[in-house]
C-alpha positions in Angstrom: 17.1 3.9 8.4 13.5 4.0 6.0 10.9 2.4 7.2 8.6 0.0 5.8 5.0 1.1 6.1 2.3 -0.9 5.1 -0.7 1.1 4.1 -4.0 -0.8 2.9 -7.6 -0.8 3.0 -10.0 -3.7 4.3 -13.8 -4.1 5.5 -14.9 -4.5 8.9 -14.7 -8.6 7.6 -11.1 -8.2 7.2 -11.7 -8.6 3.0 -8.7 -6.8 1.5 -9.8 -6.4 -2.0 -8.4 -2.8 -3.9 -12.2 -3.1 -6.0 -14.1 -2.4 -2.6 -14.1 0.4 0.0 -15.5 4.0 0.0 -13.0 5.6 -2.1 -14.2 9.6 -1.5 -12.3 12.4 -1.5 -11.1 12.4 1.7 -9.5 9.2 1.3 -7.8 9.8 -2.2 -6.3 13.1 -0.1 -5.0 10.9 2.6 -3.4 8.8 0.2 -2.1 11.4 -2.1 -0.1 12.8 1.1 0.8 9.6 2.1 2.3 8.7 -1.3 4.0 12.2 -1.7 5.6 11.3 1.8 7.4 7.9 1.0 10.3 7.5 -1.1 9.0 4.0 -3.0 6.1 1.8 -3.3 5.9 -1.8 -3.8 3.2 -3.7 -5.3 3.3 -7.7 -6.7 2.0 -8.0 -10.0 -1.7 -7.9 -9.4 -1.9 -4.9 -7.1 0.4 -3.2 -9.8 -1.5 -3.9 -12.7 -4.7 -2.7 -10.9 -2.8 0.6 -10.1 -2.3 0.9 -13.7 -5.7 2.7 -13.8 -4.3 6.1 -12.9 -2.0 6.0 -15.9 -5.3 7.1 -17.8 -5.7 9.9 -15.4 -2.8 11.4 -16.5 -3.2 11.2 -20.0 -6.8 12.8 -19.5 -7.6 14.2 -16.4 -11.0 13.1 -14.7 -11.6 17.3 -14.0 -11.8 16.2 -9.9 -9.1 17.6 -8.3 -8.9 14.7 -5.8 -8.8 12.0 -8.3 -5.8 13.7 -10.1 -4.1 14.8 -7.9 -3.7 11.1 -6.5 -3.1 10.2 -10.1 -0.2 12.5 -10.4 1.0 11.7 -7.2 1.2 7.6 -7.8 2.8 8.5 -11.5 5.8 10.5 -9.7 6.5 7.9 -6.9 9.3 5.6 -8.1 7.4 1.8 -8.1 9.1 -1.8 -7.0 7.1 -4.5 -9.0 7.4 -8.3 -7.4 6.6 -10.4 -10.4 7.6 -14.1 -12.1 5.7 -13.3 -15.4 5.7 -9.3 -16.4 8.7 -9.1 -18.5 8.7 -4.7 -18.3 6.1 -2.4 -15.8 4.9 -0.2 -19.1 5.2 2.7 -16.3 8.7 4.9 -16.5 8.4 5.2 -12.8 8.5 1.8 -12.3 10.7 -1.6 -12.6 10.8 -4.4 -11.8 12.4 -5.9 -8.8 16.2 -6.8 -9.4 16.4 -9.5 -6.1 13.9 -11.2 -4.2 11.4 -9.9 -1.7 13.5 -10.0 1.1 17.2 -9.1 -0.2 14.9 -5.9 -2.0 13.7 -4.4 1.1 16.7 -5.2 3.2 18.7 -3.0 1.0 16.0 -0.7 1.0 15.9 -0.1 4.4 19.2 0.8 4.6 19.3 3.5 2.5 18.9 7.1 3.0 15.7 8.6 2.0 11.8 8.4 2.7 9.8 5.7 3.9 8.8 2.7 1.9 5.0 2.1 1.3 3.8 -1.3 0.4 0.3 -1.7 -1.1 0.1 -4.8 -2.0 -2.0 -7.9 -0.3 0.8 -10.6 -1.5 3.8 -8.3 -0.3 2.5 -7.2 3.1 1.8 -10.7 4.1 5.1 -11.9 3.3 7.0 -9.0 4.6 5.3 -9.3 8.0 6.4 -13.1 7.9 9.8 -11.9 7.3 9.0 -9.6 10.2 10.3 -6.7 7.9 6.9 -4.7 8.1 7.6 -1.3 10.9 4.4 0.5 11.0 0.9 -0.6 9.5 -1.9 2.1 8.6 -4.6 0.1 7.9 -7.7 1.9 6.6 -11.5 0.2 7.5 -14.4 0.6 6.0 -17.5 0.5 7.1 -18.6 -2.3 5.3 -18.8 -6.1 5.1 -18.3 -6.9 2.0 -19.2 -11.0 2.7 -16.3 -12.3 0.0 -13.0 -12.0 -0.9 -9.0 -12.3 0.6 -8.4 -12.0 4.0 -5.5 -9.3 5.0 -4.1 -11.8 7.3 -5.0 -15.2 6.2 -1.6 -16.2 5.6 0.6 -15.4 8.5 3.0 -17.3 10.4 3.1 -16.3 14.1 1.7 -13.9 16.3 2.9 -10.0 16.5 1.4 -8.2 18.7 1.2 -4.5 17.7 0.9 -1.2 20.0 -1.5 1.6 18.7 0.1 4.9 17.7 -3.3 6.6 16.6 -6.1 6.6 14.7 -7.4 8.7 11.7 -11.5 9.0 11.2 -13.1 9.9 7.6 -16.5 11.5 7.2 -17.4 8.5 5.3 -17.1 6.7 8.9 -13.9 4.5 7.4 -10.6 5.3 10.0 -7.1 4.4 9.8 -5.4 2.7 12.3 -1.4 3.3 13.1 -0.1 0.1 14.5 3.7 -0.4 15.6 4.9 -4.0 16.4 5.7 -4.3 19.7 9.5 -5.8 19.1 10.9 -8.5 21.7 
């Protein structure tokens, strides 16, 4: 069975916001592997558009090898879109979603095949909610950045979650691997 892994970036504040962080080379590399490990991503409609951006990479290539490199590997990975108002992604490797969240991921997860990633804000928080989520790799930065969404500002109950390990950057951001501890 896949699992669902979701993999986002916050501030020591706990703002989740895709516009801040310290997005350096070493943390475009840990995503590019990350990306080329999974099978899908899922985004809602905001996340996705903001992805978008890398569709100019591949058009013209920014000349750093990190930055395209992530580029071509978020164009290759096949991409679920959660939306009530696009009516097509304008990305061949991605469409929209044919059920809702839930039914989507479900089906999923049965499957054969790599992981599923999810990067959005909107789709974590409701797949943890549906207690769907399997692993979390949350990457902090360093940084408070004083405004903005929570990460976790909309969830039901408690889950309590056992740490697998930990990832550190130069930059001082790490990643923590979290497991839910399943009763």
């Amino acid at each position: 069975m896949r699992k669902v892994i979701a993999a986002i970036n916050m501030t020591l504040d706990g703002i989740c916001d895709h516009t801040v962080g310290i997005p350096d080379e070493d943390l475009h590399q840990h995503y590019t592997e990350l990306i080329d490990d999974a099978g899908v991503i899922l985004y809602g409609r905001t996340t996705y558009q903001l992805m978008q951006f890398w569709q100019t990479l591949i058009k013209e290539p920014s000349g750093e090898k990190y930055m395209d490199d992530f580029a071509k590997a978020i164009d290759r990975i096949p991409k679920i879109v959660f939306s009530h108002t696009l009516q097509s992604t304008g990305w061949e490797s991605a469409t929209l979603a044919a059920q809702d969240l839930e039914k989507e991921v479900v089906a999923l997860k049965q499957q054969s095949g790599k992981d599923i990633l999810v990067g959005s804000r909107s789709i974590i928080i409701q797949l943890i909610n549906l207690n769907l989520v399997d692993e979390f790799q949350i990457c902090i930065h360093p940084m408070l950045e004083g405004k903005g969404p929570q990460l976790f500002d909309k969830i039901k109950d408690r889950t309590v979650y056992r740490l697998l390990k930990t990832k550190t950057f130069g930059s001082g951001s790490i990643v923590l691997y979290y497991q839910p501890v399943r009763t």
